[in-house]
N, C-alpha and C positions, 0 to 999 in steps of 0.2 A: 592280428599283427604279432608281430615274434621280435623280442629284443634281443636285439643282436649285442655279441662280443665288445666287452668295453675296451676303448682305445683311446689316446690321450687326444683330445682335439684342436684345432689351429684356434689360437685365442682371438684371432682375428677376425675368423669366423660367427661364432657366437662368444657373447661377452660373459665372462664368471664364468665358463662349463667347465666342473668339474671333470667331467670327461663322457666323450661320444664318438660315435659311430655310424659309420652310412655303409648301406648297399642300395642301390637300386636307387628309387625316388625317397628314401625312408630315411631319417637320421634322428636317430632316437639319442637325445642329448640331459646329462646331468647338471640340472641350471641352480645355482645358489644366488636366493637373493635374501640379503640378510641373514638368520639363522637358519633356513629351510632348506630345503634342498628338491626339486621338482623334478620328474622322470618327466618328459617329454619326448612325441613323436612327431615328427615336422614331416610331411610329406606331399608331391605335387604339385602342382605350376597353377596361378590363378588368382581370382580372388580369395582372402583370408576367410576360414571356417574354424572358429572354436569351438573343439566339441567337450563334454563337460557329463562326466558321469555321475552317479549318485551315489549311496549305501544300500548295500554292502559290495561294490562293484568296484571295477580298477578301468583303466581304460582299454582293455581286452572288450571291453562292453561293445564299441566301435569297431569292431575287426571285420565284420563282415558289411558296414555300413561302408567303411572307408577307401574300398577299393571301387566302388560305384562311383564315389563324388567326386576322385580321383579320377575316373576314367570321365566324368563330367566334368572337369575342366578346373577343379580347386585345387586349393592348396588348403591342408588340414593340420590343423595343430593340435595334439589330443595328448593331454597331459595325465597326469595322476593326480589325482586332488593332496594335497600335503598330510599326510598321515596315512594316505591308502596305497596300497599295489607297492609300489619303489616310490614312492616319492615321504620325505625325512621331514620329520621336527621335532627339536628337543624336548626334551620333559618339560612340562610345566605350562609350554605354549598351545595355548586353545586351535583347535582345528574345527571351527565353527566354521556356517557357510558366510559370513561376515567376513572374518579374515579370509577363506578363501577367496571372496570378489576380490580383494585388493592384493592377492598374490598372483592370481590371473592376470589382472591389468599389467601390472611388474611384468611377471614373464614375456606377455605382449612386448613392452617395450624391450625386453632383453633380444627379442624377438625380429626387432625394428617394421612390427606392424603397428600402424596404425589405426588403419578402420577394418573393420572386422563383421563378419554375422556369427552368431552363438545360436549353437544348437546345446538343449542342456535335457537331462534324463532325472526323473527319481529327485534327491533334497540337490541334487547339483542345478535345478530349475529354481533354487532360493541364489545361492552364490550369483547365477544369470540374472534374475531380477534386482538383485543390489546390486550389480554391476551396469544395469540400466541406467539406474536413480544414482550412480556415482560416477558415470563418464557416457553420457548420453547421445554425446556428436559424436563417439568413434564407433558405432553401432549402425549395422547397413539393414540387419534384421531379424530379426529373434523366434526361434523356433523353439518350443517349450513340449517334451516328449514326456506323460506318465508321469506331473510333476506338483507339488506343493500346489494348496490352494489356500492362500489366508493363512490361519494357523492350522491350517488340516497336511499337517506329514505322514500321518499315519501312524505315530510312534506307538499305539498298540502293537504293532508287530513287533519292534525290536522292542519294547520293555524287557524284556527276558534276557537279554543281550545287556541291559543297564546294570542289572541285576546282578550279572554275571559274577561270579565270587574271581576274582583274577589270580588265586590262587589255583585254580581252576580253569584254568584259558585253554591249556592246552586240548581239553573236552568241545570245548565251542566247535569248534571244525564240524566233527563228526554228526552234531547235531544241527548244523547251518545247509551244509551238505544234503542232509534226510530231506528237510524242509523245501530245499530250496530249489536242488542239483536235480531239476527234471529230465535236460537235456545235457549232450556232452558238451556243449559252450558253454553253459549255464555252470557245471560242473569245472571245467577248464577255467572260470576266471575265479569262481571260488575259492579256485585251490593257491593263490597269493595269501591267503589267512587260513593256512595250515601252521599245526605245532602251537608252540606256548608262545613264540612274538607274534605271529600270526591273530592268534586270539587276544592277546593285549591288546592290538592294535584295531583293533572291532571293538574291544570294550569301549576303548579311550573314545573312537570316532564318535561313537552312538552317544555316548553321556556329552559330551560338546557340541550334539544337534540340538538348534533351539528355534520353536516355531516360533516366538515371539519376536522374530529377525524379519521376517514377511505376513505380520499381522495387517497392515498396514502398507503394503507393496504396489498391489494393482492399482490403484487409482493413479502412482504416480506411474506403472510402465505404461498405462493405458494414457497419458497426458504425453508421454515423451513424442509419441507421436510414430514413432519406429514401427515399422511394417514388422506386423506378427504373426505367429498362427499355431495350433495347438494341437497336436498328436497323441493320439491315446487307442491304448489295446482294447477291445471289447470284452475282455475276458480279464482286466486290471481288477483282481480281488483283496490289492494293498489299497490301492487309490482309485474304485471301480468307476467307469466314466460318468456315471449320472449324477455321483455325489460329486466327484472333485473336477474330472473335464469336460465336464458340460457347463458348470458354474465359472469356470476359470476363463474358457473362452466366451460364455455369454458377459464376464465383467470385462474382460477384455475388448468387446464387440468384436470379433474376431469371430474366422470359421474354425468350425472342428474336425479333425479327418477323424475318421475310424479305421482303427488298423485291426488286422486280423491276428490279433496275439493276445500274451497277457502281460504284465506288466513290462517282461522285460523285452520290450520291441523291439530294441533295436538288434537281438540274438533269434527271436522268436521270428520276426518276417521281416531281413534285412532289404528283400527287392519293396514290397509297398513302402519302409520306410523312406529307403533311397529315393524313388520315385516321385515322392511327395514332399521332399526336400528340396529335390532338383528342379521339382514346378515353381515349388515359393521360390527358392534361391535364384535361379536366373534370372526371375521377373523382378530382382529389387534394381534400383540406382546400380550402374557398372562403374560409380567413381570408384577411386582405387584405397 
């Protein structure tokens, strides 16, 4: 997905945007609710799909998913989680996946969606389960990709990133990059946390992940009742399927797909993710 040229928008249109732009099916829009500020991509005719990225990802994570589900008959809303890619929050405000559920619901409404399925990737699969357990009848059905189990986030990987001296930020890049940047998508979304705001903005994210938010999760998504299902790479060596999506979907009583990637599926094999999306998502309730 490519953000296009800012331009001032009809307020009438969406409500608070500070400003957006469309081509095509695509209107990538600057939403403020409260002190925040959300990059959002709205695009497509259909039923509503919130897609919901993780760390250290922006919503580029979706670029090759998006145009499948699109061509499948949805309408997709794929924001920036508040502190990551383009999307704003002032100093001092937590960017936990807490406060993200209830910025997401917001934008929804800014949105004028009402029920919705969420697909969520990586700790943005924590925001989607508090977003379960906090607004449970506007949910059509929940697809959870490569994502928290319990208190299992994985944060041995990013400890080093906590750690991070933020006088020092501007260095993070280069080494997130070595790590991480196996393929050129991979490489392409990373580079929104290039330079010293760049890496502040990693630092801040990762110190305000907190697993103790979904210690406690599954039993109530697994009560809500919402048609679920759970997606994982075979080759996830942050969250590798035996330990965290095998246990997630077995507490969920839910199936598992296997995908043919590693963590980040949804850049690694965008056609099995689509596919597998497009199975679950057709087959839930067509209310609106």
């Amino acid at each position: 997905m490519t953000v296009v040229h800012n331009q001032q928008a009809d307020a009438s249109a969406v409500d608070d945007v500070a400003h957006a732009s469309e081509v095509g099916r695509t209107l990538t829009a600057w939403i403020r609710i409260a002190d925040v500020q959300i990059c959002v991509e709205d695009q497509g005719k259909g039923p509503a799909l919130l897609l919901l990225h993780g760390f250290p990802a922006t919503r580029y994570l979706w670029s090759r998913v998006a145009p499948l589900l699109v061509d499948a008959g949805f309408r997709l809303i794929v924001p920036d989680l508040v502190g990551y890619g383009e999307s704003e929050a002032p100093p001092g405000v937590r960017i936990d996946m807490g406060s993200q559920a209830r910025w997401m619901e917001a934008l929804l409404d800014q949105l004028n969606v009402e029920r919705f399925a969420l697909v969520a990737h990586d700790v943005g699969t924590a925001a989607a389960q508090l977003m379960v357990l906090n607004c449970p009848e506007r949910l059509r059905g929940l697809a959870l990709l490569d994502g928290v189990f319990g208190g299992d986030w994985a944060m041995e990987a990013i400890a080093s990133i906590q750690a991070w001296d933020p006088a020092e930020a501007h260095r993070l890049f280069a080494v997130l990059r070595r790590r991480l940047g196996k393929t050129d998508e991979l490489r392409e979304m990373l580079s929104a946390y290039q330079g010293e705001q760049g890496g502040l903005r990693l630092i801040r994210a990762s110190r305000d992940l907190d697993p103790r938010q979904t210690k406690h999760t599954v039993d109530g998504v697994r009560a809500s009742g919402i048609p679920t299902i759970v997606l994982w790479g075979e080759r996830d060596e942050f969250l590798p399927l035996e330990r965290a999506g095998q246990a997630l979907a077995d507490s969920l009583r839910t199936s598992l797909v296997r995908l043919p990637g590693g963590h980040f599926t949804p850049l690694d094999c965008p056609a099995p993710v689509a596919d597998a999306l497009r199975s679950f998502l057709t087959g839930l309730s067509s209310d609106p």
